[in-house]
Steps between C-alpha positions, in 0.01 A plus 500: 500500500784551234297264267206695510694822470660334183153341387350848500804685372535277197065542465570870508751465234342324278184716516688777406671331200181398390377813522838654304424252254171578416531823562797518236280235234188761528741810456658321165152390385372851548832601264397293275163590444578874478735418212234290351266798524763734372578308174127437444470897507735554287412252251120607505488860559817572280646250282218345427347792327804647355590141340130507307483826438885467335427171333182662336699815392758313376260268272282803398820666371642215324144492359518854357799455368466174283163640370620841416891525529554128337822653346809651720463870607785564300369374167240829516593832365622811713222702605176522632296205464185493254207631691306147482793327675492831731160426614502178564780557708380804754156251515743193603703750750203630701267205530777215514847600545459849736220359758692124535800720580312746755377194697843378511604796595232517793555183650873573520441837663232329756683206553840539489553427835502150412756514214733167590826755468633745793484782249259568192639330199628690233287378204207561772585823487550488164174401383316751737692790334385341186151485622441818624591667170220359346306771710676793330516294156075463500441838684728654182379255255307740288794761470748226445584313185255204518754222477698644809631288787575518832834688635617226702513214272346139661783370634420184315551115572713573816161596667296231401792225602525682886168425533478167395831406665356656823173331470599155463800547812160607668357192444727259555573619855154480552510169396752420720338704779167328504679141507 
């Protein structure tokens, strides 16, 4: 009678730790899948986009300024700048520079969510300030000196390194998630 007691006991507990077990491998597999699902997100709904759409800014400016700025900005006279140069450079501002930064500037504002940080990052921030006085720049344009610029200055490099820094952590722990 004892042996049967102890046969059924120990067929008890081992049910039970099987069913901890698997209960515990299926709760860590689930983990891991959200986190898989979370990085993809963020990679294609955020960084993704920002990283092309700051790559191509970057290369369209560096662009402008070989072919028309091939000499140092201080090597040109004080004042405003000749009214050819002028041109070109309100055309390059709203069909290149303004509407790359507005889509940024969108995608951060819809997405944010999924920023990798616990709080917006500065040169985030930075670079939406910049962004959205391109709307007051172009709705002013024709009142304003044609070579104007935006207020809030681009807040340069520092932007376009967050994002690529934060892209390629992205990826490699989905690399090492989907292993």
């Amino acid at each position: 009678m004892i042996a049967a007691i102890v046969t059924s006991g120990t067929g008890i507990a081992i049910a039970i730790m099987a069913h901890w077990l698997n209960h515990r491998g299926e709760v860590r597999k689930s983990l891991r899948n959200e986190r898989i699902n979370w990085v993809s997100n963020q990679l294609e709904y955020l960084y993704g986009p920002l990283l092309i759409l700051a790559e191509t800014n970057e290369l369209a400016w560096k662009e402008y300024r070989r072919i028309y700025f091939p000499l140092n900005p201080e090597d040109f006279p004080e004042g405003p700048l000749p009214e050819t140069v002028s041109t070109r450079w309100r055309v390059w501002v709203e069909t290149v520079f303004a509407p790359r930064a507005q889509q940024i500037r969108e995608i951060v504002t819809a997405r944010g969510d999924l920023i990798i940080e616990r709080e917006m990052p500065a040169v985030v921030l930075e670079f939406c300030a910049h962004a959205a006085t391109y709307d007051a720049l172009l709705a002013d344009w024709d009142t304003a000196a044609v070579n104007d610029s935006t207020p809030i200055r681009h807040p340069g490099s520092s932007f376009l390194s967050y994002v690529r820094e934060s892209y390629i952590t992205l990826k490699i722990e989905q690399e090492e998630l989907l292993r």
